[in-house]
C-alpha positions as CSV (number, residue, x, y, z in Angstrom):
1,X,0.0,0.0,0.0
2,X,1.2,3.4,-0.9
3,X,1.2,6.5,1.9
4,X,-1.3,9.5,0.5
5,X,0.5,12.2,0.6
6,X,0.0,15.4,1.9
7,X,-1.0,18.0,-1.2
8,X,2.0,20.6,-1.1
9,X,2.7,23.0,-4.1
10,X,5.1,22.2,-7.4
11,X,8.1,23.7,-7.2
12,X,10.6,23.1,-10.3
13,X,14.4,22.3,-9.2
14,X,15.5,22.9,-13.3
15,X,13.3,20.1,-14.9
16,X,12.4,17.9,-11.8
17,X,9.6,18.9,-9.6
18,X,8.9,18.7,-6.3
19,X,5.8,18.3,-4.4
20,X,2.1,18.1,-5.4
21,X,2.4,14.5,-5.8
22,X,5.1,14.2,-8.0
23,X,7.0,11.2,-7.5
24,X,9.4,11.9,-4.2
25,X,13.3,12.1,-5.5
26,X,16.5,11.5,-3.5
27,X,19.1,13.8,-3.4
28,X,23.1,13.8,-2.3
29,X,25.7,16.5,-1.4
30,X,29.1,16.3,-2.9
31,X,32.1,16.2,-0.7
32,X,34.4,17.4,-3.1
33,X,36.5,20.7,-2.8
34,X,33.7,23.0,-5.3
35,X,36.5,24.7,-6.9
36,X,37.6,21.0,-8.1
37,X,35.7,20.7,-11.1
38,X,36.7,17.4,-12.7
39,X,36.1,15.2,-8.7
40,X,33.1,17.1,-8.4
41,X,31.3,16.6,-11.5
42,X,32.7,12.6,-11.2
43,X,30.9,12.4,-8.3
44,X,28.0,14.2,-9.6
45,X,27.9,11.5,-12.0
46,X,28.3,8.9,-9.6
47,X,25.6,10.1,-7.5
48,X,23.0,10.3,-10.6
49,X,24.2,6.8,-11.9
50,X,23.3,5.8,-8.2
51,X,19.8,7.1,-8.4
52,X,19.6,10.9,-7.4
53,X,17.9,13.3,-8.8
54,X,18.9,16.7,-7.6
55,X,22.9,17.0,-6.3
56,X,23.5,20.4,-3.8
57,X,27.6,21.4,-3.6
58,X,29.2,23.6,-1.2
59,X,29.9,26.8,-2.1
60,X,32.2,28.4,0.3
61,X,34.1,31.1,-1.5
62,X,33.8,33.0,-4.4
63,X,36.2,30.4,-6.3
64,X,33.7,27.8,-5.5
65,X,30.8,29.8,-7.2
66,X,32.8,30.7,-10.6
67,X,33.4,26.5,-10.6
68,X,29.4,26.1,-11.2
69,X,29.7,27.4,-14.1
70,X,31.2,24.3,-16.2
71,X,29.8,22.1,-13.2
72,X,26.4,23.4,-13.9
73,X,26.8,23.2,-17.3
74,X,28.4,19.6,-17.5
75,X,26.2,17.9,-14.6
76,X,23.1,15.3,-15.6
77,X,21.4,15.9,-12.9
78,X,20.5,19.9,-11.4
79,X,22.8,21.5,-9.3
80,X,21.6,23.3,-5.9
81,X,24.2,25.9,-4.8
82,X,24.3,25.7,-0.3
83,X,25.2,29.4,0.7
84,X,25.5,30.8,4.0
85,X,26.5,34.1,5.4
86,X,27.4,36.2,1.9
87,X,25.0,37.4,-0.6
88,X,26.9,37.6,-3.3
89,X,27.7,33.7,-2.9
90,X,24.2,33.6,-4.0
91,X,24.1,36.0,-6.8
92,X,27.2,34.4,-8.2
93,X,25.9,30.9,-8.3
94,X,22.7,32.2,-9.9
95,X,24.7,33.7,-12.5
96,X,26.3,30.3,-12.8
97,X,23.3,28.3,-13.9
98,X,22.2,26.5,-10.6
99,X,19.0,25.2,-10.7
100,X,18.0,25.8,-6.6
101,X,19.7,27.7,-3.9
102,X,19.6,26.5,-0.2
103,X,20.1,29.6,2.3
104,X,18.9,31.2,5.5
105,X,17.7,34.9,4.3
106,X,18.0,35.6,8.0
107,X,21.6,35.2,8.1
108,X,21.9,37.3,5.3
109,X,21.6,41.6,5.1
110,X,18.0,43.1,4.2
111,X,19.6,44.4,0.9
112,X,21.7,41.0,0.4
113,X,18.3,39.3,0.9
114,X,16.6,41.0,-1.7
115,X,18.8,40.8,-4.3
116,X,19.2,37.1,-3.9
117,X,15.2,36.8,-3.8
118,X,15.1,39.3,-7.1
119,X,17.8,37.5,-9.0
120,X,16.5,34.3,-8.0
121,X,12.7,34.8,-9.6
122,X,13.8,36.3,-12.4
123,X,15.7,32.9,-13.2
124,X,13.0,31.0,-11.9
125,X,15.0,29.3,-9.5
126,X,13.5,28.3,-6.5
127,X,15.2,29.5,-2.7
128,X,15.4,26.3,-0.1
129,X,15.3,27.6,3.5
130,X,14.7,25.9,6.6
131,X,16.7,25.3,10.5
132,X,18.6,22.9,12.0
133,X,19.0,22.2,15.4
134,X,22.4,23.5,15.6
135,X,22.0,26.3,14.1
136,X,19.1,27.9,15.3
137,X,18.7,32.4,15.8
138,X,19.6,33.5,19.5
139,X,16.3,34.7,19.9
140,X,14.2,31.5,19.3
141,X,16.7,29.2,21.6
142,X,15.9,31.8,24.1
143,X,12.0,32.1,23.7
144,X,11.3,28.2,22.5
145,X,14.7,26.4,23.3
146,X,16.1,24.3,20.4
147,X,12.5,21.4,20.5
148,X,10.1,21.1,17.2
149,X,8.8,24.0,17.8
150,X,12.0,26.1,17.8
151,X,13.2,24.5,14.3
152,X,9.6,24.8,12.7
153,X,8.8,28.3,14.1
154,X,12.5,29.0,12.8
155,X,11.7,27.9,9.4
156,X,8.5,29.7,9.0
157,X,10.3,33.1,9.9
158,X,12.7,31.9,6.9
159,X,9.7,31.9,4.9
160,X,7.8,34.9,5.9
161,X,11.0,36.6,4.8
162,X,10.8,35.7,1.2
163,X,6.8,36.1,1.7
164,X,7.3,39.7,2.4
165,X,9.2,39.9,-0.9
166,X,6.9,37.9,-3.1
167,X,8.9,35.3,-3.5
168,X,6.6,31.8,-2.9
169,X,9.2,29.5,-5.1
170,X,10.4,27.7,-2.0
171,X,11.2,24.6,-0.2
172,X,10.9,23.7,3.5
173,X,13.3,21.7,5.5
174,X,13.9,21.4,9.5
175,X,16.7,18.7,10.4
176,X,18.1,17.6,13.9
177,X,20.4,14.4,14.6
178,X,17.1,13.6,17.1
179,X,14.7,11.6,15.1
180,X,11.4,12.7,17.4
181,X,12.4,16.6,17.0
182,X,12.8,16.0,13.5
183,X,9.2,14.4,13.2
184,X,7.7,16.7,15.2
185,X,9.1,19.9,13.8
186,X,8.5,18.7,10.3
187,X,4.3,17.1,11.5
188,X,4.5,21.4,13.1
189,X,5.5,22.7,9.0
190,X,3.1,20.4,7.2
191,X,0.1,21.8,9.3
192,X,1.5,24.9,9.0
193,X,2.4,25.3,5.4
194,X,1.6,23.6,2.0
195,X,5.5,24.1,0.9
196,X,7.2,21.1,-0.5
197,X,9.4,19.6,2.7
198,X,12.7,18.1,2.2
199,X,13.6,15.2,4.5
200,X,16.5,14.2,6.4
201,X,18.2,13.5,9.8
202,X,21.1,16.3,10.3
203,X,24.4,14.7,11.7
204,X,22.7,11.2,11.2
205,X,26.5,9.2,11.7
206,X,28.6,6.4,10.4
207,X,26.8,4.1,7.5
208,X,25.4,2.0,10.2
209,X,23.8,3.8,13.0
210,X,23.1,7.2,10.2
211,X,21.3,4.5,8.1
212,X,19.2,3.4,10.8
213,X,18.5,6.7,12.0
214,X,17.6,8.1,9.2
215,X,15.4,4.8,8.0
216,X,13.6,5.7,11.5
217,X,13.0,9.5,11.0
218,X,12.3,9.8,7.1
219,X,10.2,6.4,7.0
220,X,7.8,7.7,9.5
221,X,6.9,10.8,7.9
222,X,6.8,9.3,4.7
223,X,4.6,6.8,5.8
224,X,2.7,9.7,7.1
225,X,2.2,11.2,4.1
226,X,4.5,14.0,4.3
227,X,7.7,14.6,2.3
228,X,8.9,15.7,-1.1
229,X,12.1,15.2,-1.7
230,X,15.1,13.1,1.2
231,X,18.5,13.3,1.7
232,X,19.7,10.9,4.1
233,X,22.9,12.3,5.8
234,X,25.8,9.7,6.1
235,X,29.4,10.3,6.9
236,X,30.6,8.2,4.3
237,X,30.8,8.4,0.6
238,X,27.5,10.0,-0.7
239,X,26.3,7.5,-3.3
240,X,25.5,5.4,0.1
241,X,23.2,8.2,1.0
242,X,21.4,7.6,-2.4
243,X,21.3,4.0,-2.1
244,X,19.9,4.6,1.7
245,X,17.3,6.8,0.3
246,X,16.0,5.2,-2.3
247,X,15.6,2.1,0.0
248,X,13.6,4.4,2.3
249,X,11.1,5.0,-0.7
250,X,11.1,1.4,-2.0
251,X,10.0,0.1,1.8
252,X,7.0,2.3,1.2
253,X,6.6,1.4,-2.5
254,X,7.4,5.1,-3.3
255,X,10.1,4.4,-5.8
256,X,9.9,2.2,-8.8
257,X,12.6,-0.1,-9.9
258,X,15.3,-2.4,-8.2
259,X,14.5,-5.7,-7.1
260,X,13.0,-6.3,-3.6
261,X,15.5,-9.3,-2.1
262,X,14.0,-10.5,1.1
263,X,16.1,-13.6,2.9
264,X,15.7,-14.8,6.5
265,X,17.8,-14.4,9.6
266,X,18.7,-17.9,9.7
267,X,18.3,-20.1,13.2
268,X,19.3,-23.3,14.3
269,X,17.2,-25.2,11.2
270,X,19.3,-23.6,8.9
271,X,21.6,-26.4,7.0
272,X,23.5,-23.9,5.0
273,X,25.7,-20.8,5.3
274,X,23.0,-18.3,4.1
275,X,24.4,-14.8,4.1
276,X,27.1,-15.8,1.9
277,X,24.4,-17.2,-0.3
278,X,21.9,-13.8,0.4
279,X,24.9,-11.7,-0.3
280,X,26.1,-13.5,-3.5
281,X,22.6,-13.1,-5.0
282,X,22.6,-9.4,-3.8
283,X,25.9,-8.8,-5.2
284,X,25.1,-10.6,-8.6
285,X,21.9,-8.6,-9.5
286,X,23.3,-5.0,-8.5
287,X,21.6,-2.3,-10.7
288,X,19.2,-4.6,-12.2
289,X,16.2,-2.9,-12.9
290,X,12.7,-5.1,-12.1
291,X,9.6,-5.3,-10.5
292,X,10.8,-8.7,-8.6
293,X,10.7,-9.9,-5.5
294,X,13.7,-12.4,-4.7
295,X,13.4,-14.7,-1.7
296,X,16.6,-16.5,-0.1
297,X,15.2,-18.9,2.6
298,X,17.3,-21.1,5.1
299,X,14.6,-23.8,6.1
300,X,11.7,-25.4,5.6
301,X,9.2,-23.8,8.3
302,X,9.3,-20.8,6.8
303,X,10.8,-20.9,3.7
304,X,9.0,-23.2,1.2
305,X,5.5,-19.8,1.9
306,X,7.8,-17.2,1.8
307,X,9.6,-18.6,-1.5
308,X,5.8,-19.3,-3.0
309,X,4.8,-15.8,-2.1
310,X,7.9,-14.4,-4.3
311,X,8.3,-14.1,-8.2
312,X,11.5,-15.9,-7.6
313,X,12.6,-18.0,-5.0
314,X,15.2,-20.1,-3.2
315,X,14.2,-22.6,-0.6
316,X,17.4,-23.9,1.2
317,X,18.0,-27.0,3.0
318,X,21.0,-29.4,3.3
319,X,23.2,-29.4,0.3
320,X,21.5,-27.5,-1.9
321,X,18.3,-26.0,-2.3
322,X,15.0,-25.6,-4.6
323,X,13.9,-23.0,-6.9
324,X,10.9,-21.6,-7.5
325,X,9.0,-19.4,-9.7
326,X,5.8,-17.5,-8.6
327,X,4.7,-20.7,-6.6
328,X,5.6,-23.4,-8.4
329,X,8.9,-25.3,-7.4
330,X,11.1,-26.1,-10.2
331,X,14.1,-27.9,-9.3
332,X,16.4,-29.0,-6.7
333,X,20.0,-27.2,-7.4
334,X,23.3,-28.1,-5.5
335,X,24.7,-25.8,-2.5
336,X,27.5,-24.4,-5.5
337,X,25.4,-23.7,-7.7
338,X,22.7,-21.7,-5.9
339,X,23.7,-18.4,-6.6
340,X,24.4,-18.8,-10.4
341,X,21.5,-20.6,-10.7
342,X,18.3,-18.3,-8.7
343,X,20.6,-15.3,-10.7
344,X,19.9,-16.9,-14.3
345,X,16.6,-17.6,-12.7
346,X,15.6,-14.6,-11.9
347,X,17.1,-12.7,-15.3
348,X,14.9,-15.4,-17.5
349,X,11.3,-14.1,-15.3
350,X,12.5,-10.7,-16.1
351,X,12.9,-11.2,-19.7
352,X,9.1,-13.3,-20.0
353,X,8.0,-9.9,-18.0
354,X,9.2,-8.2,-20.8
355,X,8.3,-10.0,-23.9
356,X,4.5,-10.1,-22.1
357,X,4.4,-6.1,-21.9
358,X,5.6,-6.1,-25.4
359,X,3.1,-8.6,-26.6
């Protein structure tokens, strides 16, 4: 079953849109020194072949914003521009060709503000703002602390700013590395405001725990409905954040493609080493696009349903195991050739999918 979502308005990011039921995109940052064109735009590419639809890059310096020009111009994917502090940051990556800018008007000067807000609509770009926890004004940590309501009530100020210049091309987003403030700051904007919200858990962590986190936090409010767009924070290379986030969608069936690979967590019935077996498979059908759903089973409590339920499944027991396809079992195969075999398997279902469509 797939979450309704909560009706928000469409906001273009270059040709992608967000909100108003559009389909949900993930995005990535680039960790890459800006001013580096050549290992930025390789990651840009490495981030788009990984699934993501928008990439944002620093933009420190005024070196950094000159870059975006051939970034910009060279990238598959749009290019947001993440500016704090100096206007002309802003006005410079605008000239550049970005297709979104993410700022805080607040921390910029009344007449910095507006030019960025000018500039920006007569591009068409739209202006991210939002708060995180860590970063929130003086005056709101003193009168609401640093809770939900301090990160939404800061990101509605944000956008009152850009209200009061006519500017409504905008996207929402309030992080902290605390999943419940994140929920509940973000449940505060989508009662409060119909702008597209950007997802994620600031500071999330290491692949492991940041992955987890963010599965909690962003798989919640999806599931709630609200949500436009995700970026799953990771310290680690940013095509895992992809990969996390468009496993967050696909648990919700909000993404299409990639096959869904279930296996069990093994227990004392289990006659084979099956992560070995789980991983192998995993490993072997990387990338492949399909609506599949691959089952890897240890045992036969369990397994022989859970295989039955799949398109394609493996039913293991000792020395080998037995295939089978949408409920019907095929074939024994032997413990060595498992792998190869539910692989080939599984590309032959994909191909008869296929040929049926085209029929």
């Amino acid at each position: 079953m797939i979450p309704d979502r909560r009706p928000t308005r469409r906001v273009y990011v270059g040709a992608v849109p967000l909100g108003d039921g559009t389909p949900i995109t993930v995005q990535s940052m680039t960790n890459t020194d800006t001013r580096d064109v050549t290992a930025t735009l390789s990651q840009v590419r490495a981030l788009r072949a990984a699934g993501a639809a928008i990439v944002r890059v620093g933009v420190p310096d005024m070196e950094s914003a000159r870059s975006l020009r051939a970034i910009c111009a060279q990238s598959p994917v749009p290019v947001v521009a993440d500016i704090h502090f100096d206007h002309r940051l802003a006005l410079a990556s605008l000239e550049a060709g970005v297709a979104k800018v993410r700022l805080n008007p607040g921390n910029l000067s009344e007449g910095g503000a507006q030019q960025v807000v000018e500039a920006a609509a007569r591009r068409g770009v739209p202006i991210r703002v939002g708060a995180n926890s860590g970063s929130l004004p003086k005056d709101i940590r003193r009168d609401l602390g640093t809770g939900p309501e301090a990160l939404a009530e800061a990101a509605l100020g944000q956008i009152r700013i850009l209200e009061r210049a006519d500017f409504e091309d905008i996207v929402v987003s309030v992080k902290a590395s605390d999943v419940t403030t994140t929920v509940r700051a973000n449940e505060i904007l989508a009662e409060k405001t119909d702008y597209p919200l950007h997802l994620g858990i600031t500071e999330a962590g290491t692949p492991r725990r940041g992955t987890i986190r963010s599965s909690v936090g962003i798989g919640y409010l999806l599931g709630r409905g609200i949500g436009d767009t995700v970026r799953v924070s990771l310290t680690a290379d940013p095509v895992l954040e992809v990969e996390a986030g468009l496993e967050i969608l696909r648990a919700w069936n909000l993404a299409p493609g990639g096959l869904r690979i279930i296996s069990c967590p093994t227990c004392a019935r289990c006659r084979v080493d099956l992560l070995p077996v789980a991983q192998g498979v995993e490993d072997a059908l990387e990338g492949v696009e399909g609506n599949l759903t691959v089952a890897i089973m240890g045992c036969e409590v369990n397994g022989p349903g859970e295989a039955r339920a799949a398109d394609v499944g493996l039913c293991c027991g000792r020395g080998g195991g037995v295939l089978v396809k949408r409920g019907r079992i095929l074939r024994r195969v032997a413990e060595e050739d498992m792998i190869a075999e539910l692989v080939d398997l599984v590309h032959r279902v994909l191909e008869e999918d296929a040929g049926n469509r085209d029929a």
